[in-house]
Backbone atoms as SQL, in Angstrom:
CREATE TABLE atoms (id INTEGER PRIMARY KEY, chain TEXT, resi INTEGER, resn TEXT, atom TEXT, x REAL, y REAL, z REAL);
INSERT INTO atoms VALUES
  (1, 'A', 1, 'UNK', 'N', 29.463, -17.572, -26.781),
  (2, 'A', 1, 'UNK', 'CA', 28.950, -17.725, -25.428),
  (3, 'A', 1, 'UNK', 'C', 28.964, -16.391, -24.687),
  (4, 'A', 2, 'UNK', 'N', 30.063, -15.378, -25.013),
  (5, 'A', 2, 'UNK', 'CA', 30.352, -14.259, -24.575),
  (6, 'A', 2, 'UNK', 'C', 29.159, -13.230, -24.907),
  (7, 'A', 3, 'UNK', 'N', 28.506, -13.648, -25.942),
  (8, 'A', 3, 'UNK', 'CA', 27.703, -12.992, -26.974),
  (9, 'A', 3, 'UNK', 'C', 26.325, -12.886, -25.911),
  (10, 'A', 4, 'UNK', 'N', 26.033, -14.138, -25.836),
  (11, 'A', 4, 'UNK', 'CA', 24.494, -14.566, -25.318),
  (12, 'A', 4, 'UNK', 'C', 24.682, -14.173, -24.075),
  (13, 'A', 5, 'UNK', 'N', 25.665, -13.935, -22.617),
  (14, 'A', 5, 'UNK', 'CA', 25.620, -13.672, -21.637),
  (15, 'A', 5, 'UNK', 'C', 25.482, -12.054, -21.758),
  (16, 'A', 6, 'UNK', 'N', 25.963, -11.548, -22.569),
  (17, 'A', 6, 'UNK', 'CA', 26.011, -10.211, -23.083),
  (18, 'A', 6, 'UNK', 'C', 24.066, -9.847, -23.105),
  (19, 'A', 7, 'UNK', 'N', 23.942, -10.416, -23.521),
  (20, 'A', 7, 'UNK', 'CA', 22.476, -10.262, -24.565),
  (21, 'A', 7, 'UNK', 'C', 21.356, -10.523, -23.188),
  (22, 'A', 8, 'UNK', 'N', 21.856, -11.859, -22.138),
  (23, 'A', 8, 'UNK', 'CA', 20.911, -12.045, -21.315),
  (24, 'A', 8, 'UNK', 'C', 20.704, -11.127, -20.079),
  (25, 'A', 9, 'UNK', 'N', 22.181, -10.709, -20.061),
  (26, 'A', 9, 'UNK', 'CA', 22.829, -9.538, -18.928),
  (27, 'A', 9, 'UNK', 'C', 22.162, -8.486, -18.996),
  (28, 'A', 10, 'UNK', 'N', 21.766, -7.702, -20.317),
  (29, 'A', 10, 'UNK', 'CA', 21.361, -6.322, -20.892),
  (30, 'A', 10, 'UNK', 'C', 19.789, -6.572, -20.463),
  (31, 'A', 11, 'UNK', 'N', 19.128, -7.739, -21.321),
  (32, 'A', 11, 'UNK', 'CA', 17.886, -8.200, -21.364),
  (33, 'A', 11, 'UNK', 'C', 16.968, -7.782, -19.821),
  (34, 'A', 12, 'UNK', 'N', 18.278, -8.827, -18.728),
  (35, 'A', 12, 'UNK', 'CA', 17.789, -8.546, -17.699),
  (36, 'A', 12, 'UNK', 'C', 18.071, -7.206, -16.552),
  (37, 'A', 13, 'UNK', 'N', 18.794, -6.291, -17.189),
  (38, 'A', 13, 'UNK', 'CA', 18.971, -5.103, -16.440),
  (39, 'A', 13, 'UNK', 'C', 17.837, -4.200, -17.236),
  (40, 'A', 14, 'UNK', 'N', 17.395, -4.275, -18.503),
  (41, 'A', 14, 'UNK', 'CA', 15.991, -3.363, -19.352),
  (42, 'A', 14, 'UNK', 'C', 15.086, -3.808, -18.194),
  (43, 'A', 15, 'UNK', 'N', 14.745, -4.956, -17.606),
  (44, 'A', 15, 'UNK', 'CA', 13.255, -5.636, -16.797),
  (45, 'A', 15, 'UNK', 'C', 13.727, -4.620, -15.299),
  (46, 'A', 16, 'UNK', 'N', 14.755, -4.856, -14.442),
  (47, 'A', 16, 'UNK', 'CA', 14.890, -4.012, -13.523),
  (48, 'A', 16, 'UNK', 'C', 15.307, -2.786, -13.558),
  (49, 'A', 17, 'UNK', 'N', 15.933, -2.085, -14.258),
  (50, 'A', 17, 'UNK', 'CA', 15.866, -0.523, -14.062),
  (51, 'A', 17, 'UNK', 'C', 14.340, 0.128, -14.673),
  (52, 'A', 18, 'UNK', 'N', 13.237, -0.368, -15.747),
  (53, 'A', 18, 'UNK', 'CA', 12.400, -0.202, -16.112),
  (54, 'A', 18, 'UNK', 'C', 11.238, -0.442, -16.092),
  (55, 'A', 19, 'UNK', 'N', 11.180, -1.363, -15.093),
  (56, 'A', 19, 'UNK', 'CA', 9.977, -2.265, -15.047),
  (57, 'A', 19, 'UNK', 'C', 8.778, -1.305, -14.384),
  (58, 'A', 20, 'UNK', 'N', 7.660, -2.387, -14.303),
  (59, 'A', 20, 'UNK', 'CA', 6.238, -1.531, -13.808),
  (60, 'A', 20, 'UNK', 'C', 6.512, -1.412, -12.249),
  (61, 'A', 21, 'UNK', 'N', 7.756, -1.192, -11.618),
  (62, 'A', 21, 'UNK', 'CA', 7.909, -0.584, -10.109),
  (63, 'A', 21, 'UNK', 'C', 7.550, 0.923, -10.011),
  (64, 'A', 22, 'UNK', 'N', 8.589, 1.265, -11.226),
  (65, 'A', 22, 'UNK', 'CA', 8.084, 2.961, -11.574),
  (66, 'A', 22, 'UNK', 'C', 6.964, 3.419, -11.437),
  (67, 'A', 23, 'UNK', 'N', 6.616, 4.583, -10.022),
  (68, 'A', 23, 'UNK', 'CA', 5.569, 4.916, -10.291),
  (69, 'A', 23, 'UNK', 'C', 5.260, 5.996, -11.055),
  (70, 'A', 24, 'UNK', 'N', 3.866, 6.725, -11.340),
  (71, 'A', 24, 'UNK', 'CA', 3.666, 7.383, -12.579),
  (72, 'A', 24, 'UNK', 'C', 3.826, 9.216, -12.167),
  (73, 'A', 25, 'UNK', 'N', 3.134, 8.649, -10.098),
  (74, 'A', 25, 'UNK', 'CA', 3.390, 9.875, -9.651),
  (75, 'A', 25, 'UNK', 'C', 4.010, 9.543, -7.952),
  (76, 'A', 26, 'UNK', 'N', 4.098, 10.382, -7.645),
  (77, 'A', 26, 'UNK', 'CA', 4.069, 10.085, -6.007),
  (78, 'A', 26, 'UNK', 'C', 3.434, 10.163, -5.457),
  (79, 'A', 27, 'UNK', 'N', 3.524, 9.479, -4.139),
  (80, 'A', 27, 'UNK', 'CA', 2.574, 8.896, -3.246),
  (81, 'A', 27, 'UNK', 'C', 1.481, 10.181, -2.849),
  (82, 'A', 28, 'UNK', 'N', 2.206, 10.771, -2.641),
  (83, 'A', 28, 'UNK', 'CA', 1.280, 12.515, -2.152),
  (84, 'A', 28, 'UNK', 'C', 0.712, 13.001, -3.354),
  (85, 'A', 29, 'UNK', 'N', 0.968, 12.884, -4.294),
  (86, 'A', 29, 'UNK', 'CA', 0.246, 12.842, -5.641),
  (87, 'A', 29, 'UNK', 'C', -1.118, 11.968, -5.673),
  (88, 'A', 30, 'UNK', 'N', -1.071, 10.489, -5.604),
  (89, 'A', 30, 'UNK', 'CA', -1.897, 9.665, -5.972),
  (90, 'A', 30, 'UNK', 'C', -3.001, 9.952, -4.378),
  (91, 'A', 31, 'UNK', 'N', -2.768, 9.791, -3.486),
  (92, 'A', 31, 'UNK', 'CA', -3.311, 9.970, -2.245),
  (93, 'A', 31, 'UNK', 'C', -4.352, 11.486, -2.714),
  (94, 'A', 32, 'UNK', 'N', -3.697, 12.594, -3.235),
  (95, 'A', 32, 'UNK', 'CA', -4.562, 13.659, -3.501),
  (96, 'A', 32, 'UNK', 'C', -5.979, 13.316, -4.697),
  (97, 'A', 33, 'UNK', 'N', -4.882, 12.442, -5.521),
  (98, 'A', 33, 'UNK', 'CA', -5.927, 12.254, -6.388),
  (99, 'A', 33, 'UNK', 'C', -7.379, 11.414, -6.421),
  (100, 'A', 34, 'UNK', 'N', -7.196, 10.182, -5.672),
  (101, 'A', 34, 'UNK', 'CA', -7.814, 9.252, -4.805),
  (102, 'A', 34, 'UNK', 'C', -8.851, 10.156, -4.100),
  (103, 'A', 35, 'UNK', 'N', -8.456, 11.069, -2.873),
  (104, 'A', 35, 'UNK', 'CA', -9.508, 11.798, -2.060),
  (105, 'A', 35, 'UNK', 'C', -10.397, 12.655, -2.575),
  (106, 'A', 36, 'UNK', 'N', -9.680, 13.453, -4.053),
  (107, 'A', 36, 'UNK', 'CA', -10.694, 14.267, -4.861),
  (108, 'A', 36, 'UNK', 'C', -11.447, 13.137, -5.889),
  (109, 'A', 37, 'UNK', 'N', -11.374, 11.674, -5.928),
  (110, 'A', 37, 'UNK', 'CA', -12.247, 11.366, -6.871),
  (111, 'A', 37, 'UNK', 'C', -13.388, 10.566, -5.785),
  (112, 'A', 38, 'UNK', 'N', -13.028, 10.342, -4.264),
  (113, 'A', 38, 'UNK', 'CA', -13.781, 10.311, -3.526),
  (114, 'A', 38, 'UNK', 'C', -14.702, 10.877, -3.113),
  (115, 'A', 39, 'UNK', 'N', -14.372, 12.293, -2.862),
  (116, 'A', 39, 'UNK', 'CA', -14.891, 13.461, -2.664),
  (117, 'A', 39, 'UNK', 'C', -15.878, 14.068, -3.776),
  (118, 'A', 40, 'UNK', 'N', -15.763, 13.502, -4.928),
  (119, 'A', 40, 'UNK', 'CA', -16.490, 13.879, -6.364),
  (120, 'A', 40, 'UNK', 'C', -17.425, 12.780, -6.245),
  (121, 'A', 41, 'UNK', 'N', -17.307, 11.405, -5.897),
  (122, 'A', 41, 'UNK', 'CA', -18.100, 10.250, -6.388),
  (123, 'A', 41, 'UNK', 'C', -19.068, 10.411, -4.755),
  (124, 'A', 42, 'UNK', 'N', -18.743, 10.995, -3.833),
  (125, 'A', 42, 'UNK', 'CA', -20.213, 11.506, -2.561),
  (126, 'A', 42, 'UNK', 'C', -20.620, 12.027, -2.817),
  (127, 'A', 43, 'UNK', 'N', -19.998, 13.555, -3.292),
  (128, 'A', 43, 'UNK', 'CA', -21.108, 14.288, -3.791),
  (129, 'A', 43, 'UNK', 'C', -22.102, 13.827, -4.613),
  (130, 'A', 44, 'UNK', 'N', -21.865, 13.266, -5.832),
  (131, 'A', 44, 'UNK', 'CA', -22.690, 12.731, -6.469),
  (132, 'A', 44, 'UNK', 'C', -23.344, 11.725, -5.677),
  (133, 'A', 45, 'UNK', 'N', -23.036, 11.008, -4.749),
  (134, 'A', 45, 'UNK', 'CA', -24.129, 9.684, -4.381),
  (135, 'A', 45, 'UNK', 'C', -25.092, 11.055, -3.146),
  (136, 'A', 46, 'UNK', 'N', -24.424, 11.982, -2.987),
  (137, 'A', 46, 'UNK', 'CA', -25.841, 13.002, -2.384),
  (138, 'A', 46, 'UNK', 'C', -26.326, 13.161, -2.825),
  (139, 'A', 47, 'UNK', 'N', -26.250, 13.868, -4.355),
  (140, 'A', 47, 'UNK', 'CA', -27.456, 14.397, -4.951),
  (141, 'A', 47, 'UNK', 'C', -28.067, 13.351, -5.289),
  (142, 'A', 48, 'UNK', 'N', -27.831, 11.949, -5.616),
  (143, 'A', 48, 'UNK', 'CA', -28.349, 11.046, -5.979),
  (144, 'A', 48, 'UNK', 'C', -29.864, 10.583, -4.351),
  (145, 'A', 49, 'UNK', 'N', -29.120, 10.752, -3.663),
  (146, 'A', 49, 'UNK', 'CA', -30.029, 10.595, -2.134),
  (147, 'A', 49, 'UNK', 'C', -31.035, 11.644, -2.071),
  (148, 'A', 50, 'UNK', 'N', -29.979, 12.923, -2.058),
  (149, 'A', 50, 'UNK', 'CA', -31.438, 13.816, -1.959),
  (150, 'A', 50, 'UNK', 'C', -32.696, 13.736, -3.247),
  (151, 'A', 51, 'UNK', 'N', -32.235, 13.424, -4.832),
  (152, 'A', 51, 'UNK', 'CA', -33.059, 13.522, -5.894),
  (153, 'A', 51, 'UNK', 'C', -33.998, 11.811, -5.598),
  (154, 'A', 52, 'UNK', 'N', -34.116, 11.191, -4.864),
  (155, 'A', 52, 'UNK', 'CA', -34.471, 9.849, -4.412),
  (156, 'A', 52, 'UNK', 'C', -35.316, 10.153, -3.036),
  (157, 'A', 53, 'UNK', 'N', -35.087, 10.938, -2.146),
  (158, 'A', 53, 'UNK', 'CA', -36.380, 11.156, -0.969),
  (159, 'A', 53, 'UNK', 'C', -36.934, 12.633, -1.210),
  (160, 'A', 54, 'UNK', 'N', -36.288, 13.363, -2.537),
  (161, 'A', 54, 'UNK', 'CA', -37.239, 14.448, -3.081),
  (162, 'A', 54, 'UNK', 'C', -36.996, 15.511, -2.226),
  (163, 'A', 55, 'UNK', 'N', -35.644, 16.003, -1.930),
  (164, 'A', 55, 'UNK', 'CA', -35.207, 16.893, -1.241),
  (165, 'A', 55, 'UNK', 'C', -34.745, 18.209, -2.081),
  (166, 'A', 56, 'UNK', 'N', -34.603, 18.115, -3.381),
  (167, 'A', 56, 'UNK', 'CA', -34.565, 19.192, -4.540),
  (168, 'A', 56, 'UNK', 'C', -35.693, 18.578, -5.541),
  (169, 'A', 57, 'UNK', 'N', -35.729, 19.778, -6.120),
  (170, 'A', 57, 'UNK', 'CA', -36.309, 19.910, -7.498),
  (171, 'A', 57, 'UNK', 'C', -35.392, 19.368, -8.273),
  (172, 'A', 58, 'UNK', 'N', -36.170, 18.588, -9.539),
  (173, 'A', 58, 'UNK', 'CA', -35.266, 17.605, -10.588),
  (174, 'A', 58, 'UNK', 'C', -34.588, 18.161, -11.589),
  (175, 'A', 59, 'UNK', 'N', -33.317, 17.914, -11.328),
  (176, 'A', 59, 'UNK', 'CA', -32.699, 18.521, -12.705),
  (177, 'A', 59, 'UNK', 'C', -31.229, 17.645, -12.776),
  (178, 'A', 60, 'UNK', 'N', -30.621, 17.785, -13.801),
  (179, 'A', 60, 'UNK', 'CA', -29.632, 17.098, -14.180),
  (180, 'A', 60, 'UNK', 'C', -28.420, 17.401, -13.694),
  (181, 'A', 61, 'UNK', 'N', -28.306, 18.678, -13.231),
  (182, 'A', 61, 'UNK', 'CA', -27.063, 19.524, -12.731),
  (183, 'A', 61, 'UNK', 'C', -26.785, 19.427, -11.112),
  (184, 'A', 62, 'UNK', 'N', -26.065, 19.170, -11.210),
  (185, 'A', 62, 'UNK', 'CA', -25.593, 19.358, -9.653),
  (186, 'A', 62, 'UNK', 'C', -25.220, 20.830, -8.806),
  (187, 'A', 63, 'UNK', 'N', -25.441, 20.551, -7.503),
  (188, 'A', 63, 'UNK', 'CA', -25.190, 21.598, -6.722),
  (189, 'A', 63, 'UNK', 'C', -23.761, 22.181, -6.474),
  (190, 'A', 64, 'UNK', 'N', -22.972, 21.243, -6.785),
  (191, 'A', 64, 'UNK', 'CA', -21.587, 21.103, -6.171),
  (192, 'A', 64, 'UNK', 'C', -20.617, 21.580, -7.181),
  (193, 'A', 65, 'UNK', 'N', -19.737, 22.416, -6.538),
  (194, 'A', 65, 'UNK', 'CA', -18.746, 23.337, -7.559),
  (195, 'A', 65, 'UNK', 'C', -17.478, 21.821, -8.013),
  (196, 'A', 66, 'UNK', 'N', -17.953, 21.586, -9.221),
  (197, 'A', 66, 'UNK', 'CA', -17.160, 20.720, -9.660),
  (198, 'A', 66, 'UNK', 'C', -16.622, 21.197, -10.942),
  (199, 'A', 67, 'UNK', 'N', -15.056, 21.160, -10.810),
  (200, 'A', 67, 'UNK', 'CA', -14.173, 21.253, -12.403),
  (201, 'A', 67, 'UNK', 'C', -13.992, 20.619, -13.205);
């Protein structure tokens, strides 16, 4: 009996010290990352606007200094 309280005790301290609470980064991390994939997915819906009322010449490349 000593055995199995042992076993359920451990079981359930692996679920709370480990569980998916952990985040991967911090908040000021994810917040940065979020605004630059925002900031990447407008740009693109611009060029998508301007290549749609014919405000550039057609090409596949974008204007925008992207890494």
């Amino acid at each position: 009996m000593k055995m199995i309280a042992l076993v359920v005790l451990l079981a359930g301290a692996l679920f709370v010290s480990a569980g998916c609470s952990t985040p991967g980064y911090t908040p000021t991390e994810r917040h940065n990352m979020i605004a630059r994939d925002w900031d990447y997915d407008l740009k693109q819906a611009t060029d998508d606007w301007d290549y749609l009322l014919l405000f550039r010449p057609a090409s596949r490349l974008t204007v925008w200094d992207v890494r």
